[in-house]
C-alpha positions as CSV (number, residue, x, y, z in Angstrom):
1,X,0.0,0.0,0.0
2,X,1.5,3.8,-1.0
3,X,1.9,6.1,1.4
4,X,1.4,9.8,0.9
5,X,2.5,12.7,1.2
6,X,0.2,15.2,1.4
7,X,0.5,18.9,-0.5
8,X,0.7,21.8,2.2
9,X,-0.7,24.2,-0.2
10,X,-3.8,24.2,-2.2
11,X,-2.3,26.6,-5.4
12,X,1.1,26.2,-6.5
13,X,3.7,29.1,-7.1
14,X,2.7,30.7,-10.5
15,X,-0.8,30.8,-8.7
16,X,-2.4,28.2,-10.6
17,X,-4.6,25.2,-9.1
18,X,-2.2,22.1,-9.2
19,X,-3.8,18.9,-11.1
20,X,-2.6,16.6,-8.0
21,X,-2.7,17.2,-3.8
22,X,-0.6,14.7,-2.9
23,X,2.6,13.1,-4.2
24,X,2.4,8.9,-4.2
25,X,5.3,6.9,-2.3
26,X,5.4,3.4,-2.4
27,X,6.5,1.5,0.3
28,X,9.7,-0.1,-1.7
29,X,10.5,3.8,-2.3
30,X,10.3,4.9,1.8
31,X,13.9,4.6,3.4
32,X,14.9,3.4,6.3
33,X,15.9,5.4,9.6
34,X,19.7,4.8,9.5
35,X,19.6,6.2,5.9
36,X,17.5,9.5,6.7
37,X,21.0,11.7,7.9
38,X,21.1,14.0,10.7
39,X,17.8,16.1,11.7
40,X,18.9,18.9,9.7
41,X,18.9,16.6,6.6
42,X,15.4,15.1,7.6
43,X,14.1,18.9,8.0
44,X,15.4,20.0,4.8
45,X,14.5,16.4,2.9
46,X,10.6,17.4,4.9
47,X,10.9,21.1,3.4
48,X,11.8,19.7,-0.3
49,X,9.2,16.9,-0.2
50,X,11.8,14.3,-0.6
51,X,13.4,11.5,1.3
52,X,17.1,11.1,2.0
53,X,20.2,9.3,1.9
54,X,23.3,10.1,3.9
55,X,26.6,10.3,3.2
56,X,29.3,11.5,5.9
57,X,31.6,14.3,5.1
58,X,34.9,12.4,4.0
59,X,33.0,10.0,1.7
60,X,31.0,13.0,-0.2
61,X,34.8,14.8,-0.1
62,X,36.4,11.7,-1.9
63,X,32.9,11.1,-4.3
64,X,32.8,15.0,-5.5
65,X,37.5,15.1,-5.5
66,X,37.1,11.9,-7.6
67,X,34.0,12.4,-9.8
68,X,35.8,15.6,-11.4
69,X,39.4,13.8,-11.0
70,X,41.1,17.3,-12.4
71,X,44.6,15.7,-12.4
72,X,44.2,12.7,-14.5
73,X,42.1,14.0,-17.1
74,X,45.4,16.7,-17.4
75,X,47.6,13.9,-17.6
76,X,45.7,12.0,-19.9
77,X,45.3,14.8,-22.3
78,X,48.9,16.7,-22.1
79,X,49.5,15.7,-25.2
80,X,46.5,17.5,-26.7
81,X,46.8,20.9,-24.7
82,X,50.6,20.9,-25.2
83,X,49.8,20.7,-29.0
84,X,46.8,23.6,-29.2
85,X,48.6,25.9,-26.4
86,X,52.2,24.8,-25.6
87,X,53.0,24.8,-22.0
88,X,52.2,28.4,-22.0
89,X,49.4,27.9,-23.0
90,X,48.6,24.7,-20.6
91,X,49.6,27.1,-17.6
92,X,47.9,30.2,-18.4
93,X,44.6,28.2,-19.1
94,X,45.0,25.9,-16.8
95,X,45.3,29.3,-13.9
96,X,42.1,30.7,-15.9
97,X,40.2,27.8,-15.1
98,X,40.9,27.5,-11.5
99,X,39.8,31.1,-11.2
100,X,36.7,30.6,-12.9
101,X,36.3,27.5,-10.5
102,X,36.1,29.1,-7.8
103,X,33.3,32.0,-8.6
104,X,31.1,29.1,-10.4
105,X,31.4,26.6,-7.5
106,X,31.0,29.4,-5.0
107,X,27.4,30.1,-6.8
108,X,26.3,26.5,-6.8
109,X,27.8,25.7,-3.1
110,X,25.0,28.4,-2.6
111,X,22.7,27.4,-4.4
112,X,23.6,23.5,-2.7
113,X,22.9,24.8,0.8
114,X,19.7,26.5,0.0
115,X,17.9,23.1,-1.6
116,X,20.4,20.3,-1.0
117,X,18.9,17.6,-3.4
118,X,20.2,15.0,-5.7
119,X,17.6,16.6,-8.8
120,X,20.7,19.7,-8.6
121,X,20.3,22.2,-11.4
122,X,16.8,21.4,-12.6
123,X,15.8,21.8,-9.1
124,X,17.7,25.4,-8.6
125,X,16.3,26.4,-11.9
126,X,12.7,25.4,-10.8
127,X,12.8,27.4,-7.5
128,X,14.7,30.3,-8.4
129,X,13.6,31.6,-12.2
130,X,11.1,33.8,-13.0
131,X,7.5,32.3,-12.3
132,X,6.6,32.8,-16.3
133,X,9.3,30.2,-17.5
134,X,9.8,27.7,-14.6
135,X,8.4,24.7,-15.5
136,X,10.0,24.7,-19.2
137,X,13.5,25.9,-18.3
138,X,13.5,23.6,-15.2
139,X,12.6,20.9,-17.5
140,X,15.1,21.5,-20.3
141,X,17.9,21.4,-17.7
142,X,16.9,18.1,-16.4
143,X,17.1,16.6,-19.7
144,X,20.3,18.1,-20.4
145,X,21.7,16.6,-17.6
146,X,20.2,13.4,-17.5
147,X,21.5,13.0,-21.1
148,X,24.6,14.6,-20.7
149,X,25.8,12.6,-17.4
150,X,24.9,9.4,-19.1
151,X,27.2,10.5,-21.8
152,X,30.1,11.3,-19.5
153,X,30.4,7.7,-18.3
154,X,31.3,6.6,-21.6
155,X,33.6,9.5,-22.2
156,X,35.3,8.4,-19.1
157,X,35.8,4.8,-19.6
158,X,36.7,6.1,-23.0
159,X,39.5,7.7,-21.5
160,X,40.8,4.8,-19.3
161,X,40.6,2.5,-21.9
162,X,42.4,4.5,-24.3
163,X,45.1,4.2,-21.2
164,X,45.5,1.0,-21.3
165,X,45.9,0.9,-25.1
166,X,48.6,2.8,-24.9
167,X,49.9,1.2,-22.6
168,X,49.8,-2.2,-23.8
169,X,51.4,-0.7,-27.2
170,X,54.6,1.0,-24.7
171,X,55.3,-2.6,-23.5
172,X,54.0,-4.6,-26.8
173,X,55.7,-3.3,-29.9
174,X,53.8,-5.5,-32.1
175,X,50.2,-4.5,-30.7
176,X,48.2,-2.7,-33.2
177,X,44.7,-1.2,-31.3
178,X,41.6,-1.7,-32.8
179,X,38.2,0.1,-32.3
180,X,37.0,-3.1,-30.9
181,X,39.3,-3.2,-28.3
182,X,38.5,0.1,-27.1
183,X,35.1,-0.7,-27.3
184,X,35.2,-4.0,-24.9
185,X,37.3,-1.7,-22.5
186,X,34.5,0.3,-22.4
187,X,32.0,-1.8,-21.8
188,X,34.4,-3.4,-19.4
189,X,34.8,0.1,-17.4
190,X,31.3,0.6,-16.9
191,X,30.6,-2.9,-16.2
192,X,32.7,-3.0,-13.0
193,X,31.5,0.5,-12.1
194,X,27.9,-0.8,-12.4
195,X,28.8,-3.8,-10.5
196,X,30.5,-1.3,-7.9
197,X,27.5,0.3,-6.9
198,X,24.8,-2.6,-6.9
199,X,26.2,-5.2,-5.5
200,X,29.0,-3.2,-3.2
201,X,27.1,-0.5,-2.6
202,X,27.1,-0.5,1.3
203,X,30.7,-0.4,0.6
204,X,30.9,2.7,-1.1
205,X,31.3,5.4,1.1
206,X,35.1,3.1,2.6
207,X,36.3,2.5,-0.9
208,X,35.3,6.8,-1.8
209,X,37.7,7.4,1.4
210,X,40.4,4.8,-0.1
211,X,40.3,6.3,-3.4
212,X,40.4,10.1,-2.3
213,X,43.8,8.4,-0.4
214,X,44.6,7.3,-3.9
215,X,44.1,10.3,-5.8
216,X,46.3,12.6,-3.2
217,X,48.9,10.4,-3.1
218,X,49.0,9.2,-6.8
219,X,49.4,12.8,-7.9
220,X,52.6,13.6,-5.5
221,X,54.0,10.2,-6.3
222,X,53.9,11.1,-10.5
223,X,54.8,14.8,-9.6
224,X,58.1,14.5,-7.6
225,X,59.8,11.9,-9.8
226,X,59.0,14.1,-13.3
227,X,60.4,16.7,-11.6
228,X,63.2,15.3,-10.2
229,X,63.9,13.5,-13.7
230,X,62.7,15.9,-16.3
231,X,64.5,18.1,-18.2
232,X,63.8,21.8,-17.3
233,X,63.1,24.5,-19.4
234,X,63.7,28.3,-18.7
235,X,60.5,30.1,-16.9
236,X,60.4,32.0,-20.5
237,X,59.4,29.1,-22.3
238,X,57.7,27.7,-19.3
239,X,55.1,30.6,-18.8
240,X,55.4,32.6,-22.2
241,X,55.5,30.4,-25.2
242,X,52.2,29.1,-26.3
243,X,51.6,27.2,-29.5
244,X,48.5,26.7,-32.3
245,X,49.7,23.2,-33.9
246,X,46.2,22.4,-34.1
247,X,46.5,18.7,-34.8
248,X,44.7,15.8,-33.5
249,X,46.3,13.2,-31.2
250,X,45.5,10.1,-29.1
251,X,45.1,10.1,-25.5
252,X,46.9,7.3,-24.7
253,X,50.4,8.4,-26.7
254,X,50.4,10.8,-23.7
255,X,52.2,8.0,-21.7
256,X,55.4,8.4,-24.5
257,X,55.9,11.3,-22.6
258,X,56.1,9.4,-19.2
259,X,58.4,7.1,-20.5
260,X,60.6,9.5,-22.3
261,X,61.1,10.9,-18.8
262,X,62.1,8.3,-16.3
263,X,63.2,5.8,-19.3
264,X,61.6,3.0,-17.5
265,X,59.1,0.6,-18.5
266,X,58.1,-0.3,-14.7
267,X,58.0,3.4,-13.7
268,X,55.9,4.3,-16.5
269,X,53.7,1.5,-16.0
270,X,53.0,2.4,-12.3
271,X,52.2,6.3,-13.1
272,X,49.8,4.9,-15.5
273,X,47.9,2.1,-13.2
274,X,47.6,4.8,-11.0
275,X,45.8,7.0,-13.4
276,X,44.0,4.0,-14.7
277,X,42.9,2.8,-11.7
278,X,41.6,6.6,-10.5
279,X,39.4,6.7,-13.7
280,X,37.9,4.1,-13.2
281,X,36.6,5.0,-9.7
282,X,35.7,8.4,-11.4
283,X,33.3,6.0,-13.4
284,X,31.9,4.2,-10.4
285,X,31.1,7.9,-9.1
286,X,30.3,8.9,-12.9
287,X,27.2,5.9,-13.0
288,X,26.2,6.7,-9.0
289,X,25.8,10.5,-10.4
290,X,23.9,10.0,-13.7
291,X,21.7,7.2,-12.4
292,X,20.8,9.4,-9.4
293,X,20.2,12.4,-11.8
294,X,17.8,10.4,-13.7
295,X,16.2,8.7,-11.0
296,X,15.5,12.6,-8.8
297,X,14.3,14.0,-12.4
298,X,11.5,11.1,-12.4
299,X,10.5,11.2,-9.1
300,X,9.1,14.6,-10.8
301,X,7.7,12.6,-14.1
302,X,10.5,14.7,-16.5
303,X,11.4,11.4,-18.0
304,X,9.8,8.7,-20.2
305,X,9.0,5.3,-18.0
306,X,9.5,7.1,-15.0
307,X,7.4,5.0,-12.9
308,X,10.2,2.5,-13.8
309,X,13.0,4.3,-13.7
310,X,12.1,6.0,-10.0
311,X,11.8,2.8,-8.4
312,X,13.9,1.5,-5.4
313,X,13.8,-2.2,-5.0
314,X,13.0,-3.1,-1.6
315,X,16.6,-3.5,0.8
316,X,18.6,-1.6,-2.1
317,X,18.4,1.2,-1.0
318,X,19.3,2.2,-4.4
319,X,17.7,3.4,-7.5
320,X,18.5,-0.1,-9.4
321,X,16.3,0.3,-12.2
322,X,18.1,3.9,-13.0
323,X,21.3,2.2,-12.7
324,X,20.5,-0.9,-15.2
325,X,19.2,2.0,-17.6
326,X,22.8,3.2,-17.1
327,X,24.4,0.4,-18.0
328,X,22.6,0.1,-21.3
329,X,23.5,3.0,-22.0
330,X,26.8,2.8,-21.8
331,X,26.8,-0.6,-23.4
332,X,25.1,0.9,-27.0
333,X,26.8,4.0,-27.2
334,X,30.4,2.2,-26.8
335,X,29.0,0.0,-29.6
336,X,28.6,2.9,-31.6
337,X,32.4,3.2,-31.7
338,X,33.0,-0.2,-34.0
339,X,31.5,2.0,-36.6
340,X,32.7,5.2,-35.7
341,X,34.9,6.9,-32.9
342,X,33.7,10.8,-34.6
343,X,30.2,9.4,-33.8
344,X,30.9,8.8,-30.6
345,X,33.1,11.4,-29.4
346,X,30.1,13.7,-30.4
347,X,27.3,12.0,-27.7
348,X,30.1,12.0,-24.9
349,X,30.8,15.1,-26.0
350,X,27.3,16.4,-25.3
351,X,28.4,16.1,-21.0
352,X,30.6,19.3,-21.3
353,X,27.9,21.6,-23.2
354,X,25.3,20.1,-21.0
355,X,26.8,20.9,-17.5
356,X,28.0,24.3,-18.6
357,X,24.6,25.2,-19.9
358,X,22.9,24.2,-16.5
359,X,25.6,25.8,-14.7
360,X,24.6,29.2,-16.9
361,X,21.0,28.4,-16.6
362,X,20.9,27.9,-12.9
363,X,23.1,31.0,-11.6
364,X,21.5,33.0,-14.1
365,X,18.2,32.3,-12.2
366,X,19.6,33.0,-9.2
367,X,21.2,36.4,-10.2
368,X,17.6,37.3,-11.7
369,X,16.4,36.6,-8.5
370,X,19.1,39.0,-6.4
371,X,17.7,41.5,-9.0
372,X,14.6,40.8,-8.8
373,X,14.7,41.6,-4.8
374,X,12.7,38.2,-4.1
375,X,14.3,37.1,-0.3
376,X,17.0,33.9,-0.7
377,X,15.8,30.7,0.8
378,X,18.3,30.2,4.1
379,X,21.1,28.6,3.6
380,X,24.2,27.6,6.7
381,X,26.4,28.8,3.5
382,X,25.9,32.3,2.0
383,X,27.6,34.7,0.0
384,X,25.8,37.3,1.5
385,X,26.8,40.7,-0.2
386,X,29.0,38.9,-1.9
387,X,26.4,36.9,-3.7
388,X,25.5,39.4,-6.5
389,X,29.1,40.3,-8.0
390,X,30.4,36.0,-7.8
391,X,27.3,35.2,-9.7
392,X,28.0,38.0,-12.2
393,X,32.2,36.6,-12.3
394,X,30.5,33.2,-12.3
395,X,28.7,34.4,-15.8
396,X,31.2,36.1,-17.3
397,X,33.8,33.0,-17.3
398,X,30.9,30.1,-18.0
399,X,29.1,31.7,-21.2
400,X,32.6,32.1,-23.3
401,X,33.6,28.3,-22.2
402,X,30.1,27.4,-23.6
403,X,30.5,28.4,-26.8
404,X,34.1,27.9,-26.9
405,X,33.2,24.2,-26.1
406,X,31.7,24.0,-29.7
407,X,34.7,25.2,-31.6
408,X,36.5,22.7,-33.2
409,X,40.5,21.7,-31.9
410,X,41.6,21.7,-35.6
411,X,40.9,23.3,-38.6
412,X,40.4,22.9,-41.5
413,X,37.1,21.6,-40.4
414,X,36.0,18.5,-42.7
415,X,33.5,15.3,-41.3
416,X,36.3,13.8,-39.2
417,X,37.6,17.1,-37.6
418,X,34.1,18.6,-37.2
419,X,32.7,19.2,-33.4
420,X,29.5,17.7,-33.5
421,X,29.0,18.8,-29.8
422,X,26.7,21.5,-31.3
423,X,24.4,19.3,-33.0
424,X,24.0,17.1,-30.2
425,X,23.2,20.1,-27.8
426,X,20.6,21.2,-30.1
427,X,19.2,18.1,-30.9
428,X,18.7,17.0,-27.3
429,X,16.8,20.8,-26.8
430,X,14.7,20.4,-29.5
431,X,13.6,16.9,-28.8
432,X,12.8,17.6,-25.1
433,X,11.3,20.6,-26.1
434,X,8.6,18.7,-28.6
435,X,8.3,16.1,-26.2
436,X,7.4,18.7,-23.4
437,X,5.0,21.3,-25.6
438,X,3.6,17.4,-26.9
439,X,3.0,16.1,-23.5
440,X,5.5,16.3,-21.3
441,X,4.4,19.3,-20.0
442,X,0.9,17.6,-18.6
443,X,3.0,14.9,-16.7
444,X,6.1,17.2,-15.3
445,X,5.8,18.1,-11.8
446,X,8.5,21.1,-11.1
447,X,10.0,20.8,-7.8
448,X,9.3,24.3,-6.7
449,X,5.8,22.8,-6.3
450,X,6.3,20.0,-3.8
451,X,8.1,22.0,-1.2
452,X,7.0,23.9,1.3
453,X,9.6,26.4,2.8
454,X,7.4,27.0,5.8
455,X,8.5,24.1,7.8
C-alpha cells in the first residue's frame, strides 16, 4: 500500500490550481531510519518533499574530488593541450580555469545549501527563475543533464581504456589497437562500475575514502619523480611560449611522454595504473551520479517510464532500475564506436555543453532573482553581499567556455575534424522541447511545487 504525502498548499507558485494534492510513495521507495541523515537533513529532505540518503563528510569529499578527478584527465590529455597551447598555453589556461572555478562553484555551493537535493540544477532552476518560465526551463535542464551525465560515463571509460591501449602498445611493440578493443574496454569500465554500486554498494562510502587516499597520493607520487627527472626548461618558455599546432592526437600516446622521462618501462607502467585505476573509480562515481540524476528527475515525471526508472527495490536502497538503464547506456553508445569513434566522441561530448549550460541556466536564475529583490531561501552557506558580484564573475567566465566548447580543436574543419557537440546540444533541446510542448508538459511536476519552505 503507497503512502502519501500530502500537499501543504492548495495553489502552486505561479498561482495556478495544481492537477494533483498529494505526491504517491510506495513503500519499496520509503527509506529506512539509518539512511534519513542527521535532523537537519530530515528537516530540509521534509521542506523539499523528498526522502534522503546520507553520506558523511569524507565520503562525499572523496565522491565529489574523484568524480571531477582534475589531475588525471590533465595527464591524460597533455599531449593534446601541449599541441593547441604549448605549455604556456597549458599554464595560463590551466590558472584561468581555477579562477573561474572558484566564482562558479561558490554560486552552486550556494545554491547547494539552500535546496540540497540529488535533482541539482533542474531543481535550482525550478525554484529560483522567473514564475513565467519555470516549468520549461526547469525541464530542459533536467534533460540536459540526465542525457549529458549518461554520456560522460562513456567518455570516461573512453578515457581509461584508451590508457591501457597505450599502454599495452609501450610494452608490446607489435600490438596494433583496434576500435574493438576500445570498445570491450568500455563496456568493461562501466561494467565494473555498475557492479561497484549494486552489489558493493554499502561499501561505497570506505572505498570513496580509499580512493580520495589514492588520488592525493598518486598525484605527489607522478609529480616528484617528473620533476626530479625531467628536463627543465627556462621560466620563459615555461610561462610565455604558447603554440596553435592544431593537430589531433590520441590520448593514450600521452604515456610516451612518461616514459621518455624516467626511461623506465616499470615506472611508466605504475604512473599509469595509477591514473588507470583513479578513472575508473571516477566512473563508479560517474554511474552513481547519472543514475541518481535520472532517477531525482523522475521522481518529478521529466522522463519517459519514469514509474520504472524512479523505483527503489526493496533493501537496495538504491535506484537499481536507474542504474540498469545506465548500463545500457553505456553498453550501445560504446558499440557505436565499432562503426565510428567521430560518432561517438560527439554523444560524450554532449556532457561538457550540458553541464556548462545548466551551470549558466541555474546561476543565471539565481542572479535574476538578487535583481529581482525576491528574499533567498536560508542557507548555513551564504555569500551574503557577496552573492551578487560571484554570480555576475561566475557568468562572465561560464558563457565564453560554452560556446568555446563548440569550436572545433583543428581546422580545417571536414567530417572527421568537425565538433559535432553543437548538433548534439541542439538536438537533445529540440527533442525535449517537442516532447514537453507534446505532452511532457501535462506529466512534469516542477519541484518548486512539492516544497514547502514554511516548515
Amino acid at each position: 500500500m503507497a503512502e502519501k504525502i500530502e500537499s501543504l498548499f492548495h495553489t502552486d507558485k505561479l498561482g495556478n490550481e495544481p492537477e494533483w494534492n498529494a505526491v504517491e510513495v510506495p513503500d519499496d521507495e520509503l527509506v529506512e531510519a539509518k539512511y534519513q541523515g542527521t535532523a537537519a537533513d530530515r528537516h530540509d529532505m521534509r521542506m523539499l518533499g523528498r526522502v534522503q540518503r546520507n553520506f558523511d563528510f569524507i565520503p562525499i569529499l572523496g565522491f565529489s574530488t574523484v568524480l571531477i578527478c582534475t589531475w588525471e584527465l590533465l595527464f591524460a590529455n597533455l599531449l593534446f593541450a601541449l599541441t593547441d597551447g604549448g605549455t604556456g598555453g597549458l599554464f595560463w589556461g590551466f590558472t584561468v580555469a581555477i579562477v573561474a572555478c572558484i566564482f562558479i562553484y561558490l554560486s552552486m555551493a550556494e545554491m547547494a545549501s539552500m535546496t540540497p537535493t540529488a535533482g541539482g540544477q533542474y531543481h535550482w532552476v525550478s525554484e529560483f527563475s522567473p514564475r513565467w518560465c519555470q516549468k520549461y526551463l526547469s525541464y530542459i535542464t533536467g534533460w540536459l543533464l540526465a542525457i549529458g551525465w549518461q554520456g560522460s560515463i562513456v567518455g570516461l571509460s573512453f578515457v581509461a581504456g584508451t590508457i591501457v591501449q597505450g599502454l599495452i602498445a609501450l610494452n608490446d611493440s607489435s600490438y596494433e589497437p583496434q576500435q574493438w578493443h576500445g570498445t570491450l574496454l568500455i563496456i568493461a569500465a562501466v561494467a565494473i562500475a555498475i557492479a561497484i554500486n549494486t552489489l558493493l554498494a554499502k561499501t561505497l562510502p570506505m572505498a570513496e575514502f580509499l580512493i580520495l587516499v589514492l588520488h592525493i597520493v598518486g598525484l605527489f607520487a607522478i609529480i616528484i619523480p617528473l620533476l626530479t627527472i625531467a628536463p627543465k626548461n627556462s621560466a620563459r618558455v615555461a610561462l610565455l611560449q604558447i603554440t596553435n599546432s592544431g593537430g589531433w592526437s590520441t590520448t593514450g600516446t600521452s604515456f610516451m611522454l612518461f616514459s621518455n622521462i624516467t626511461h623506465s618501462f616499470a615506472g611508466t607502467a605504475v604512473m599509469a595504473a595509477i591514473i588507470i585505476v583513479t578513472l575508473v573509480f571516477a566512473v563508479v562515481s560517474e554511474v552513481a551520479t547519472a543514475s541518481r540524476q535520472i532517477w531525482a528527475f523522475s521522481r518529478d515525471d521529466g522522463l519517459p517510464f519514469s514509474k520504472f526508472l524512479r523505483r527503489v527495490k526493496p533493501g537496495w536502497n538504491i535506484p537499481l532500475n536507474a542504474l540498469w538503464v545506465s548500463l545500457g547506456f553505456g553498453i550501445v553508445i560504446a558499440l557505436i564506436n565499432l562503426g565510428s569513434s567521430v560518432a561517438l566522441n560527439a554523444i560524450v561530448s554532449l556532457t561538457i555543453s550540458a553541464l556548462l549550460a545548466s551551470y549558466i541556466v541555474s546561476i543565471g536564475c539565481l542572479l535574476s532573482k538578487r535583481l529581482r529583490g525576491e528574499p533567498l531561501p536560508p542557507s548555513r552557506f551564504s555569500l551574503g553581499r557577496w552573492g551578487f558580484g560571484i554570480n555576475i564573475a561566475a557568468l562572465v567566465f561560464l558563457i565564453p567556455f560554452f560556446f568555446f566548447c563548440f569550436f572545433p580543436t583543428a581546422r580545417p574543419v571536414d567530417a572527421q575534424t568537425m565538433n559535432w557537440n553543437v548538433s548534439m546540444f541542439g538536438g537533445i533541446t529540440i527533442f525535449a522541447t517537442v516532447y514537453y510542448v507534446a505532452g511532457g508538459r501535462k506529466f512534469y511536476r516542477p519541484p518548486v511545487l512539492i516544497q514547502n519552505r514554511d516548515i
